[in-house]
Structure formats: C-alpha cells, structure tokens
DRENLUM-784044 format. One record per residue (C-alpha): residue in three letters; x, y, z. Coordinates in steps of 0.5 Angstrom, whole numbers, padded with zeros to 4 digits, always signed. Layout:
N
alaXYZ ...
***
This chain:
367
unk+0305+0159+0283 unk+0304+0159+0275 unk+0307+0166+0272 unk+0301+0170+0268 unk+0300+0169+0261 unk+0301+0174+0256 unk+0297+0175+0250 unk+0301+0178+0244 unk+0299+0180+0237 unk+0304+0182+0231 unk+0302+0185+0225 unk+0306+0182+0219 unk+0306+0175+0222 unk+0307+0172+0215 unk+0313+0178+0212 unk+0320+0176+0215 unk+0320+0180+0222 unk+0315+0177+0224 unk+0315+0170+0221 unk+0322+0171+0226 unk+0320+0173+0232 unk+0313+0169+0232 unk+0319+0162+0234 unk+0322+0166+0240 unk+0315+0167+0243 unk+0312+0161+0241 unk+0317+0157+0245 unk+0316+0161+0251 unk+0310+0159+0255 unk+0309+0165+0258 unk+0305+0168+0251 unk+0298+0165+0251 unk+0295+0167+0246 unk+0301+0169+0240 unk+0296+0172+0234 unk+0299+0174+0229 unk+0295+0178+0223 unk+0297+0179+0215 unk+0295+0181+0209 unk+0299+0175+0206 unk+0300+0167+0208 unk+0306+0165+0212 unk+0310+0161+0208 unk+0311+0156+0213 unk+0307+0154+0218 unk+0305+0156+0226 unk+0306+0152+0232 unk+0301+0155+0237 unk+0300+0162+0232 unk+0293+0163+0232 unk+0294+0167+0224 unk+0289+0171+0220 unk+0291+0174+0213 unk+0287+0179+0213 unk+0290+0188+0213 unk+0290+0193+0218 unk+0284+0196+0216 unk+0280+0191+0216 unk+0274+0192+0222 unk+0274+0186+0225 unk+0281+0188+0228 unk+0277+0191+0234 unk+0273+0186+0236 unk+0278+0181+0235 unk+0283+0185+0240 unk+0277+0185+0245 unk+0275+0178+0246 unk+0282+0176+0244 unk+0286+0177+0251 unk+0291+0181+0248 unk+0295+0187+0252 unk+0301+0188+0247 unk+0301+0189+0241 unk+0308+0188+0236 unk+0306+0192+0229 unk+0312+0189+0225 unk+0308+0190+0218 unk+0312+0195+0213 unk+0313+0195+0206 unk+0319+0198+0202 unk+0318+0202+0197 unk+0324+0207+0194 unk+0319+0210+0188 unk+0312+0213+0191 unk+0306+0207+0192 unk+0299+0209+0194 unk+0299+0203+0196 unk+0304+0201+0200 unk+0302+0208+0203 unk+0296+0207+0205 unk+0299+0200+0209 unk+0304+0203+0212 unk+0301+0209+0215 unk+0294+0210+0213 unk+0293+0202+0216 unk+0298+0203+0222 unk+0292+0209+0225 unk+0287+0204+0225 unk+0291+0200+0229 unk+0292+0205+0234 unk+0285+0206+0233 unk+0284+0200+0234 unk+0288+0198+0241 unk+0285+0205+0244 unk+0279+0203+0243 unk+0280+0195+0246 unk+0283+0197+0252 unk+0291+0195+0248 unk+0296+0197+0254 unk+0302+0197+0250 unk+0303+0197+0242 unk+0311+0197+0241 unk+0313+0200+0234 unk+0319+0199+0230 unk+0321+0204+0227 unk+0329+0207+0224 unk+0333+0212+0227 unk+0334+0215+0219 unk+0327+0219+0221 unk+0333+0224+0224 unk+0335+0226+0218 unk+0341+0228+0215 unk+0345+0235+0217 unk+0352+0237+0217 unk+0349+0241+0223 unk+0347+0235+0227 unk+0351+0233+0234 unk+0356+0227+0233 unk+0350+0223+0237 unk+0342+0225+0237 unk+0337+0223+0243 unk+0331+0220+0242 unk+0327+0227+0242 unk+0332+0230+0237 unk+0328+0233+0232 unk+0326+0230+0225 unk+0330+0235+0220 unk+0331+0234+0212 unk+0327+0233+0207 unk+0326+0226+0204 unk+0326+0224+0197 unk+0325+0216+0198 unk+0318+0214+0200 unk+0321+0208+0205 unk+0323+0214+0209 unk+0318+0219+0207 unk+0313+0214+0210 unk+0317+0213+0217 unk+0317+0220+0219 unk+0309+0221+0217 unk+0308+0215+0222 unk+0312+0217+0227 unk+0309+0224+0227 unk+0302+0220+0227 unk+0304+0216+0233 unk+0307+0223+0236 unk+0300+0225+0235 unk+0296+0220+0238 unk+0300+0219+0245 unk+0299+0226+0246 unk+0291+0225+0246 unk+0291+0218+0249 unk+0293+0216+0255 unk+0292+0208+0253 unk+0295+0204+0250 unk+0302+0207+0252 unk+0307+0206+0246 unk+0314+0203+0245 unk+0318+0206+0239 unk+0325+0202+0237 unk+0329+0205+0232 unk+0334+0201+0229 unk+0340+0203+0226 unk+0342+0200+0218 unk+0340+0192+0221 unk+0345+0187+0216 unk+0343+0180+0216 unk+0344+0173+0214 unk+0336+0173+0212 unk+0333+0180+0212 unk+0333+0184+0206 unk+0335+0192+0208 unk+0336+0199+0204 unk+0343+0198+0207 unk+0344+0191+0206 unk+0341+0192+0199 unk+0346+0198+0198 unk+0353+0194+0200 unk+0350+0188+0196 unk+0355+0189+0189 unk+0361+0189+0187 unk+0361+0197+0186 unk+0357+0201+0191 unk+0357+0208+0189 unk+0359+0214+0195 unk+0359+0222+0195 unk+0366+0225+0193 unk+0368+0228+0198 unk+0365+0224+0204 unk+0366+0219+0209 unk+0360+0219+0214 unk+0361+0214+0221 unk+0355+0208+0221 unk+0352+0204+0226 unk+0350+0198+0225 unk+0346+0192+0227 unk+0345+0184+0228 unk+0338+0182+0224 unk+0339+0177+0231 unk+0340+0183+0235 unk+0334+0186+0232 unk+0330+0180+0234 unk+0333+0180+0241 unk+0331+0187+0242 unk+0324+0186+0239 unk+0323+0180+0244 unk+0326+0182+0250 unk+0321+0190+0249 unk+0315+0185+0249 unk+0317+0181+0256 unk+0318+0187+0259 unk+0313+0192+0261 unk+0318+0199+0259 unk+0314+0205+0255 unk+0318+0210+0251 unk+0323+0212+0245 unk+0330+0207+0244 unk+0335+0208+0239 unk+0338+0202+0237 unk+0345+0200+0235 unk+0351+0195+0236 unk+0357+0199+0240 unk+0361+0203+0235 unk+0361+0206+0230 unk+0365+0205+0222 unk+0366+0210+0217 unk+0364+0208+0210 unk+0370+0208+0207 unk+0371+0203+0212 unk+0366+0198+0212 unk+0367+0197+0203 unk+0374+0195+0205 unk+0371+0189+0209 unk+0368+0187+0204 unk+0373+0187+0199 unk+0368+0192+0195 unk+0371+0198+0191 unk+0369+0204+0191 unk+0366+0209+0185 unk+0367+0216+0188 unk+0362+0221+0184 unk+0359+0228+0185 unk+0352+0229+0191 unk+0349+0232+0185 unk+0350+0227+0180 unk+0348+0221+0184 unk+0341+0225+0186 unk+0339+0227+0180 unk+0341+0220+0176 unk+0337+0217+0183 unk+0331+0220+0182 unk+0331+0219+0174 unk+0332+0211+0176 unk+0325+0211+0181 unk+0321+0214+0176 unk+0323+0210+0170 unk+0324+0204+0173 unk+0330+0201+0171 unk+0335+0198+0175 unk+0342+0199+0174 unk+0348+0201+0178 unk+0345+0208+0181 unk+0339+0204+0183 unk+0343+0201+0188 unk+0343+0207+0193 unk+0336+0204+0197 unk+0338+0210+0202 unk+0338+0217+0201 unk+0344+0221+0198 unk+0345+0225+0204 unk+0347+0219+0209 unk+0352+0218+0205 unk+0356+0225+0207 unk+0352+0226+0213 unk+0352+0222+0220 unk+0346+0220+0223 unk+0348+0216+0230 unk+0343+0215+0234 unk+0345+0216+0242 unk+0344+0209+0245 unk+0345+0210+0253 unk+0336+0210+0253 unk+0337+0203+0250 unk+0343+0200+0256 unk+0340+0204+0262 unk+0332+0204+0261 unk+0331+0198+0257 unk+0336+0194+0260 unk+0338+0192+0253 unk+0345+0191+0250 unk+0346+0189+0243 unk+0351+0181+0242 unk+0354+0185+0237 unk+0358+0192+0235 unk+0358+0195+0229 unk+0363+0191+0226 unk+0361+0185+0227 unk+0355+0186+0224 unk+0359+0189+0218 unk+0364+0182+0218 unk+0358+0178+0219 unk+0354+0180+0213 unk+0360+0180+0208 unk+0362+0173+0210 unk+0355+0171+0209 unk+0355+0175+0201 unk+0362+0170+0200 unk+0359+0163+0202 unk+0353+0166+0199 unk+0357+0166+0192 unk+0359+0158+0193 unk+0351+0156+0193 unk+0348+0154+0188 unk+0341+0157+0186 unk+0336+0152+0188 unk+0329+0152+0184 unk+0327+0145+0184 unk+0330+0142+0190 unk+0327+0144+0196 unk+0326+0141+0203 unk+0318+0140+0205 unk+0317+0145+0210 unk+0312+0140+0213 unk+0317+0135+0212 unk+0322+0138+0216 unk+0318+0139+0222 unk+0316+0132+0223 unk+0323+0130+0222 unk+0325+0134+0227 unk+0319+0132+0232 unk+0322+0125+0230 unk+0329+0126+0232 unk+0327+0130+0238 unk+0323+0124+0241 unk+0328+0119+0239 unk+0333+0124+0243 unk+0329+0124+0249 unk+0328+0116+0249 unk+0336+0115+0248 unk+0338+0119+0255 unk+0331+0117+0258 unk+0334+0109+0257 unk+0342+0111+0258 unk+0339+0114+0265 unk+0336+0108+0266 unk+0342+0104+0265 unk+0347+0108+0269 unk+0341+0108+0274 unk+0342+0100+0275 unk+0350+0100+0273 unk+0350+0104+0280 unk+0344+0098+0284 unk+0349+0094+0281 unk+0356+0096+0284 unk+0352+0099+0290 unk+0349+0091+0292 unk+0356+0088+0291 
***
C-alpha cells in the first residue's frame, strides 16, 4: 500500500534555509504537494516546488493553506538585523502572527518554528545547563534577539488560546556553516575578534547540515513541543579562537557595549561592529540542556561542537585561496541539465553492463 502523502509549506522558500531544505523534501516523495512562499524569488529554480513570492501578511495565505492540502507548515523566514528596523520587525513578528492566524484558521495541524536558544538570555545566575521552560532573562539590545524573544512569547500566547495547530519550537545554539551566514559565523569570521577581559564562557555549537537534518527529520515526524538544539559538548571561547588561529583582543564589558551600540546607531562598520552577538554571551554561558532533543525527538546531531568549530574554520582557510568570482559563473539552468544528461547516461551505461554480464553468464552457462 502506497505511503500517505504530506503536504508541506515553508516560508523563506527563496532565503538560504529555505532554499536548503526544499531539496531534502523534494526528493522524498512522501511530500506532495512542498509550497514554499517568500517575498523574494529564489535564485535558482525548483523541481516540483510550487513557489509564490509574496510576504506573510498577504491575505490570500489562507485560502491557499485551505484548498492546498497542507498539514505542516516550516516558518523559516527571519531577517537579521543588529540595529532597529521596522521593517524587518514587522516580517519577523507582525507577519509570523498572521501566520499562525492563518494555520488556525485553515485547519494547519502542525506549524514548526526555528527558533534560538539566545531567547534565555544572559545571566551569571543561570544552571550549567537550561531546559526548554527555562525562563527568558535579560534585556536585549540587538533586534535579532529582541525579535525572537517577542516571537517566542507571541506563540507562547497563542498555544495557550488555541488547541490547533500544535506547535514545534527548535532552538538552535550558535549554527556555523560552510554556506549559511550566522551572528556567530559572522563574529569569528576576522582576523581579530574582540572578548570581555576577564571571561571565557562554554559555547555549544551546531552544523548548518545538522540544522537541515533537524529541520527535516521534525517535518517527518508528527513530535510537538520545545527542543534545544546543539552538537555534543560544549568549548569555552578562548578555545575555539585557538582553532582558528584567531587572536584575541581582551577589553573591558563596558567598553565593547558602549562602542557596540554607537557603530549600530551610526552605521559604520569597523572592528567592534564585528560583535553581531550581545556582549553578555560573551561573559555569561547560555547552554542549552539537549536530552528533549535525544529522547523525545529521536534526533541526535552528526556533529559535536568541535567539530562544527573545525569544520568552519577550515572552510574560512580554503576560503582565502578562491579567487572572487564576479563574471565567471555557471548557468544554474545549465547545471541542472547537465546533471540530468549525466545522470541518464549513468543509468544507461549499468542498464548495458547489466545486459552484458546477463549474457556472458548465458554463454558459459550453455557451454
């Protein structure tokens, strides 16, 4: 008996999350129909995606989740921003409620979130390790933070009026990655990384692929709750800058806040705007307690924390040796007709040596 299909939507279809994980589910045919939505067009093309670009608040995103068969929906769209943006706000929280309005009002039976285990906060007071109804401490001074937590706390709001759909939360910890860019990939990506004298916090780490993994092995499952996210063990920084060959610019708390906040409000980028990452993280831990995530969603990361910090940096140092391309590009429509070319001639060259080997056996076999 053939399986049951499953219709899946993902917001930010066309940003890199999105664009990554629509392959996964493109080639498992168990999901049918995949939509993905976005306010901006994908760089490449889809196989059997059925894209819109339009945003969250656009009011046909109900009648489209009612007559499109869908019974999950994978909200991936968030913007970054470090300085206050209206509009990125508006994206990432105000659109995220219509969402949900939307999934509630079309009969959605599961919406799962990605979310980031900074929501805790930073506190010398915090345990060596904090469960996922630890609660939100801290007051946060970069909007990408200051944006997750108000959207955590709107769909907090929500499960607690509405018994569908039932929500899955992922919190990731510190993602690294070869193609995704992080506040963490984004702070160790420099010669010279500023840290808080004084202080040498542990930091969890997790694989872009192990991200993709998670996020794909919640949308086959039917699991419903709160997960921390993170790869085995935990590195203090002072650790993971000697991996990387990095060297280490010490300065007061104080200091590194004040000159933070004046490079946001001015614009300017310079050494201290490398700290895409509050400076409290960078005294306090903020470990994220994974045993949800072994024995209730079955899930267990590739990759430990150091690991991902090996993989990163080695991947900044080959990184230094390519040359930048600009002109010189592949096709992306070439590319995917020359790998549908080689994979048919593939299949033809073990369809004739089968045939081959079928007949050498005939032929011994009659003499």
């Amino acid at each position: 008996m053939a399986a049951k299909k499953r219709g899946v939507l993902i917001t930010g279809a066309a940003h890199p999350w999105g664009r990554n994980l629509i392959p996964l589910l493109e080639e498992d045919e168990q999901f049918d129909p995949i939509i993905g939505v976005d306010f901006k067009k994908p760089e490449t093309p889809f196989k059997r995606v059925d894209f819109f670009q339009v945003d969250l608040h656009n009011p046909l995103i109900p009648e489209l989740l009612q007559v499109a068969n869908v019974d999950t929906v994978c909200h991936l769209l968030f913007l970054d921003a470090y300085a206050s943006n209206e509009e990125y706000f508006d994206q990432n929280v105000m659109g995220a409620m219509d969402l949900l309005a939307a999934c509630a009002a079309s009969d959605i039976k599961r919406v799962i979130i990605k979310s980031d285990t900074k929501v805790y906060g930073c506190q010398y007071l915090h345990p060596n390790y904090l469960s996922e109804y630890s609660e939100f401490q801290g007051r946060h001074q970069h909007r990408y933070i200051q944006d997750r937590v108000e959207l955590e706390r709107i769909v907090d709001r929500f499960s607690r009026q509405n018994v569908n759909p039932r929500l899955t939360i992922l919190r990731f910890a510190n993602i690294l990655g070869r193609s995704i860019q992080t506040p963490m990939s984004r702070y160790l990506d420099s010669t010279i990384v500023p840290t808080v004298a004084g202080f040498d916090p542990l930091f969890q780490f997790t694989h872009e692929k192990d991200v993709l993994a998670c996020l794909y092995h919640t949308i086959k499952s039917d699991v419903t709750g709160i997960f921390n996210i993170a790869g085995e063990g935990a590195l203090p920084l002072s650790q993971v800058l000697r991996i990387g060959g990095v060297t280490n610019l010490p300065l007061p708390a104080s200091l590194l806040k004040f000159t933070s906040a004046l490079w946001r409000r001015t614009g300017k980028k310079g050494l201290l705007n490398s700290i895409p990452i509050e400076v409290g993280y960078l005294k306090y831990a903020c470990l994220g307690d994974t045993t949800r995530m072994k024995e209730w969603l079955n899930f267990m990361p590739r990759f430990s924390s150091k690991h991902t910090v090996n993989d990163f940096f080695e991947n900044l140092r080959v990184r230094n040796y390519l040359p930048l391309r600009t002109s010189i590009r592949s096709d992306p429509l070439s590319s995917e007709k020359l790998q549908e070319w080689i994979t048919v001639r593939r299949h033809a060259q073990d369809y004739l040596s089968d045939l081959i080997e079928t007949f050498n056996k005939a032929e011994e076999h009659d003499q």
